[in-house]
Chimera marker file (.cmm) of the C-alpha trace (Angstrom):
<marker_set name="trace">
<marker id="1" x="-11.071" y="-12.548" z="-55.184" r="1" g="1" b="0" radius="0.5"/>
<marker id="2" x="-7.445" y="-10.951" z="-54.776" r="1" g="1" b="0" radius="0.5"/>
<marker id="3" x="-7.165" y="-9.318" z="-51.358" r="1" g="1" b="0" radius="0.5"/>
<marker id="4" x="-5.282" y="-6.089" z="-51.411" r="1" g="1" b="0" radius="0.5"/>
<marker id="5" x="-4.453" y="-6.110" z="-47.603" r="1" g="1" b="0" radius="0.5"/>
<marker id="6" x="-2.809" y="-8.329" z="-45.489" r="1" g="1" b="0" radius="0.5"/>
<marker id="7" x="-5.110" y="-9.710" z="-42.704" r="1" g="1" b="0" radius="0.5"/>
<marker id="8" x="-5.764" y="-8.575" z="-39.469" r="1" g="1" b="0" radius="0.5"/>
<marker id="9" x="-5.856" y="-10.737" z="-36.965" r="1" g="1" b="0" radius="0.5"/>
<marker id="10" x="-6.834" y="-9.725" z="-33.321" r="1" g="1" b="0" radius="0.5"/>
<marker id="11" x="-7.019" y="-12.219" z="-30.305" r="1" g="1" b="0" radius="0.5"/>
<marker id="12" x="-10.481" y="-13.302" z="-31.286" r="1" g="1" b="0" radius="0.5"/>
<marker id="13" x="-9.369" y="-14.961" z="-34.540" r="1" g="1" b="0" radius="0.5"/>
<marker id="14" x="-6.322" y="-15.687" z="-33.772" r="1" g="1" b="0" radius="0.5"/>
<marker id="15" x="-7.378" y="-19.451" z="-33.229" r="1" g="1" b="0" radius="0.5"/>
<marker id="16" x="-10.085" y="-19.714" z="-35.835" r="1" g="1" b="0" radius="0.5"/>
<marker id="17" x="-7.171" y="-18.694" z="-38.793" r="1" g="1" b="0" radius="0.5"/>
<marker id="18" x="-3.792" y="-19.918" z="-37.607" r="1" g="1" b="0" radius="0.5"/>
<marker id="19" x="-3.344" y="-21.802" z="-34.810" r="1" g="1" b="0" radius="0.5"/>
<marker id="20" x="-5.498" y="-24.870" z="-33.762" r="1" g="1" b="0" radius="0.5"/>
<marker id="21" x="-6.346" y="-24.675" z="-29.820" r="1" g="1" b="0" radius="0.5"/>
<marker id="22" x="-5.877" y="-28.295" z="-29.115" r="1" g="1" b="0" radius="0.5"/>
<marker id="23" x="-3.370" y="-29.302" z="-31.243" r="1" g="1" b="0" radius="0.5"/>
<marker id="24" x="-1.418" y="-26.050" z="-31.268" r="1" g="1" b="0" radius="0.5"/>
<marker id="25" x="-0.361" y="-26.166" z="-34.694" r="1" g="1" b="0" radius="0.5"/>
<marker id="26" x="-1.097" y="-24.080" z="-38.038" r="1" g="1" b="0" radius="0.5"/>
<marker id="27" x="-4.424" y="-24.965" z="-39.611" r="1" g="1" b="0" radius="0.5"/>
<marker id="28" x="-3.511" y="-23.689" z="-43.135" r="1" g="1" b="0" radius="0.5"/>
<marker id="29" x="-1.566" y="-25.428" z="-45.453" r="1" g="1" b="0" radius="0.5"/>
<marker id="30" x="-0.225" y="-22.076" z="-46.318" r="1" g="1" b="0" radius="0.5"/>
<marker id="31" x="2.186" y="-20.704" z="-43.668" r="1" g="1" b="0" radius="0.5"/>
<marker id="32" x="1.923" y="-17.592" z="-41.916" r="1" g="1" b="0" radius="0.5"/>
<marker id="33" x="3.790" y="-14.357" z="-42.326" r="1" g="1" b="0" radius="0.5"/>
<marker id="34" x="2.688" y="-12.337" z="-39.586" r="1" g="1" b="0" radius="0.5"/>
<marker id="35" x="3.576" y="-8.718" z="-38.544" r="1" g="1" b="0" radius="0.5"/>
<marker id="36" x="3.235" y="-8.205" z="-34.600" r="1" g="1" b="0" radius="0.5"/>
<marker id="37" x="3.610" y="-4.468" z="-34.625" r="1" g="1" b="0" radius="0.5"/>
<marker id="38" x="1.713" y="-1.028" z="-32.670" r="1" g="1" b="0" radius="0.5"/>
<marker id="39" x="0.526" y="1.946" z="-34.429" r="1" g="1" b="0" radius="0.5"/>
<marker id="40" x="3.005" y="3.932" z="-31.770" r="1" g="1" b="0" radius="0.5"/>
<marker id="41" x="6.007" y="2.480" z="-33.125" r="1" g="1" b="0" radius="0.5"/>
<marker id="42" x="7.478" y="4.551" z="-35.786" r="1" g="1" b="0" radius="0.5"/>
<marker id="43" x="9.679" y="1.811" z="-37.298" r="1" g="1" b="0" radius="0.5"/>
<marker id="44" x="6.270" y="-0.318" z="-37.476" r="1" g="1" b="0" radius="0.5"/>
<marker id="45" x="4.955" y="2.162" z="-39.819" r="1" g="1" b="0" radius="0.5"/>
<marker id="46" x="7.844" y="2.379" z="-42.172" r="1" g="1" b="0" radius="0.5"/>
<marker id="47" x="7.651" y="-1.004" z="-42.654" r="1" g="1" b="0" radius="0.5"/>
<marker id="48" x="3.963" y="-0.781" z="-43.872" r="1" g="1" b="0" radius="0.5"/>
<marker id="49" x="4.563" y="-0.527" z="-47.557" r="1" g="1" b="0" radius="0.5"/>
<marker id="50" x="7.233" y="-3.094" z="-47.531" r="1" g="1" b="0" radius="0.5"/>
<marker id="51" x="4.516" y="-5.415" z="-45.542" r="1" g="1" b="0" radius="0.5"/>
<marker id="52" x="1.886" y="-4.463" z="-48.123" r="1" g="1" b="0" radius="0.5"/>
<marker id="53" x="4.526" y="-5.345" z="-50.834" r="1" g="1" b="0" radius="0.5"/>
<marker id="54" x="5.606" y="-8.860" z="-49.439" r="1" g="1" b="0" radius="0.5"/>
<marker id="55" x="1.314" y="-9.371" z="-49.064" r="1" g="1" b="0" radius="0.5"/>
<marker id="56" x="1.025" y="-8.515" z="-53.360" r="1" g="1" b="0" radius="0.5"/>
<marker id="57" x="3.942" y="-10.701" z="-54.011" r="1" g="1" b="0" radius="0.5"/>
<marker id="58" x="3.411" y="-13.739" z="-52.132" r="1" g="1" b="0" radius="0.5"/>
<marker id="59" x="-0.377" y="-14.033" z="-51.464" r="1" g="1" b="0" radius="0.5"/>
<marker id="60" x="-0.644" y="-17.472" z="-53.805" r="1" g="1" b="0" radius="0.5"/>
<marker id="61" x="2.375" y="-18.806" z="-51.425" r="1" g="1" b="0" radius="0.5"/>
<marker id="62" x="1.681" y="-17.643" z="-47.700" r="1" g="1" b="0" radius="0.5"/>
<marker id="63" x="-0.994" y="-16.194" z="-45.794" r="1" g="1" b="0" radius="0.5"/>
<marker id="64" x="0.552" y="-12.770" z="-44.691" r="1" g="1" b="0" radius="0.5"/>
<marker id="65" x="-1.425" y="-11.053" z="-41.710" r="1" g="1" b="0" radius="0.5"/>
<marker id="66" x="-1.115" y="-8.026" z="-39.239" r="1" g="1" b="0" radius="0.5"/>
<marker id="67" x="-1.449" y="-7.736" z="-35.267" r="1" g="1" b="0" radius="0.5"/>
<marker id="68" x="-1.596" y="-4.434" z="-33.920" r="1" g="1" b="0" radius="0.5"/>
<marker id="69" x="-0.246" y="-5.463" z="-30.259" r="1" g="1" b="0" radius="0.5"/>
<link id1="1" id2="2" r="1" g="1" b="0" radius="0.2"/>
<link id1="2" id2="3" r="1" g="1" b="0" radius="0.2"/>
<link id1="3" id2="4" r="1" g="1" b="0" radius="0.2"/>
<link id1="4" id2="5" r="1" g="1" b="0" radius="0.2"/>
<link id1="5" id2="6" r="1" g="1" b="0" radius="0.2"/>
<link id1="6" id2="7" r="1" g="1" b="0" radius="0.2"/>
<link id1="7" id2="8" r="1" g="1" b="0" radius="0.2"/>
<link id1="8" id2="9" r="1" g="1" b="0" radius="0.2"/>
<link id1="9" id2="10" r="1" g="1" b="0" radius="0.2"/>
<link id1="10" id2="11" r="1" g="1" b="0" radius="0.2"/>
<link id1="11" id2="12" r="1" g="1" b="0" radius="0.2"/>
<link id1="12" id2="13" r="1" g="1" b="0" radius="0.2"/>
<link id1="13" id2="14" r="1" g="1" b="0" radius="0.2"/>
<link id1="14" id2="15" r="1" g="1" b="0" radius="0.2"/>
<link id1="15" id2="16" r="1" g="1" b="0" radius="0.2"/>
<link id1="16" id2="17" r="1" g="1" b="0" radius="0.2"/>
<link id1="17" id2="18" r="1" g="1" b="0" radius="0.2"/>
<link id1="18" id2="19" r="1" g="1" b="0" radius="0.2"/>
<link id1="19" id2="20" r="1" g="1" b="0" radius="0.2"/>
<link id1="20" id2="21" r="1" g="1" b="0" radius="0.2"/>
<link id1="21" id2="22" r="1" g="1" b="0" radius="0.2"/>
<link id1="22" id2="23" r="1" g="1" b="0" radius="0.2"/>
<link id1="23" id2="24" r="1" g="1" b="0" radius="0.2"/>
<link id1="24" id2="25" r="1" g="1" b="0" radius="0.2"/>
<link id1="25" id2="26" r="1" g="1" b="0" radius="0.2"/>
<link id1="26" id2="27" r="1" g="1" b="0" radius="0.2"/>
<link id1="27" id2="28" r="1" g="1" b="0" radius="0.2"/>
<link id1="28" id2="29" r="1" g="1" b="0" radius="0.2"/>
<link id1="29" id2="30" r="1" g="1" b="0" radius="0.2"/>
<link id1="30" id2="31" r="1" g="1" b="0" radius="0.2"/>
<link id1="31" id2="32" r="1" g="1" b="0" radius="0.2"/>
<link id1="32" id2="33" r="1" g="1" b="0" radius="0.2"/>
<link id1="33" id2="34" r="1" g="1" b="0" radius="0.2"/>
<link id1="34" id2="35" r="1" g="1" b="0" radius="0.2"/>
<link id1="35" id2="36" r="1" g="1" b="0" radius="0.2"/>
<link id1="36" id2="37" r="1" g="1" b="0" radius="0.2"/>
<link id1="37" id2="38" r="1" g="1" b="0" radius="0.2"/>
<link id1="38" id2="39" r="1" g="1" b="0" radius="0.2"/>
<link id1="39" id2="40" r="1" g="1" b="0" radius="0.2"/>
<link id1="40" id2="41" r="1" g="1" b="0" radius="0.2"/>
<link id1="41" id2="42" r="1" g="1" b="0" radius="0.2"/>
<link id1="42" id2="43" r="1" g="1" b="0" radius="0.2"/>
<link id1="43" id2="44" r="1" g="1" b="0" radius="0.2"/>
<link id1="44" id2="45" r="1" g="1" b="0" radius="0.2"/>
<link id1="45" id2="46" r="1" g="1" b="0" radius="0.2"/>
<link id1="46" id2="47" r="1" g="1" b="0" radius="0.2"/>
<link id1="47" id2="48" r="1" g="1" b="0" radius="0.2"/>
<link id1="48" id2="49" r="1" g="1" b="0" radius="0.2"/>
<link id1="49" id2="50" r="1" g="1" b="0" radius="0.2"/>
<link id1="50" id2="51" r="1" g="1" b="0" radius="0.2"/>
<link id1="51" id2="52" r="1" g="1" b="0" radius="0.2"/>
<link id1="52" id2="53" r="1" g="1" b="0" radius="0.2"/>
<link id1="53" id2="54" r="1" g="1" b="0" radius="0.2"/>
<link id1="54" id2="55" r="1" g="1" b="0" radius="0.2"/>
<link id1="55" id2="56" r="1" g="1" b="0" radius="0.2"/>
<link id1="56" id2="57" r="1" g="1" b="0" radius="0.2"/>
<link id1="57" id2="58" r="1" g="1" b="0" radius="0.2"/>
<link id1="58" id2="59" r="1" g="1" b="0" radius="0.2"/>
<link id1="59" id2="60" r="1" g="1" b="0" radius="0.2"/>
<link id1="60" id2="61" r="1" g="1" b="0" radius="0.2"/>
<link id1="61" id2="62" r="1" g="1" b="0" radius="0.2"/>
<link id1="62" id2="63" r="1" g="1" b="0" radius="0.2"/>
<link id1="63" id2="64" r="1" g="1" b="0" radius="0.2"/>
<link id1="64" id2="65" r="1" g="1" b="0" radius="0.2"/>
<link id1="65" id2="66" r="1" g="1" b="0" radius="0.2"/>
<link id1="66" id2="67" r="1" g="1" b="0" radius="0.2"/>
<link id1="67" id2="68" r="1" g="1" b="0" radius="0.2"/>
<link id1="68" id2="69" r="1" g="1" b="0" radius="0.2"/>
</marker_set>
């Protein structure tokens, strides 16, 4: 199934979808895109759509996810 958002990705999963803890390297074959942004940051949220954009165009290629910091 086609996701529609990028992911969201808090501390908890951080490890289990990127980053191995040991090794310290990406687990995907896929790279990462990911958007470190806060919900109080007004340039953060005018670069939502183009986010959501780069996430329709590239899903197949990358993994695109969001971290609300």
């Amino acid at each position: 199934m086609h996701e529609t958002l990028p992911t969201k990705l808090y501390p908890e999963n951080w490890h289990d979808l990127i980053v191995d803890k040991h090794t310290v390297r990406v687990e995907s074959e896929k790279g990462w895109f990911v958007m470190f942004m806060t919900q109080r940051c007004v340039e953060c949220k005018k670069l939502e759509p183009i986010w959501q954009d780069l996430h329709e165009h590239i899903n197949h290629a990358a993994h695109i996810g969001t971290m609300d910091c």
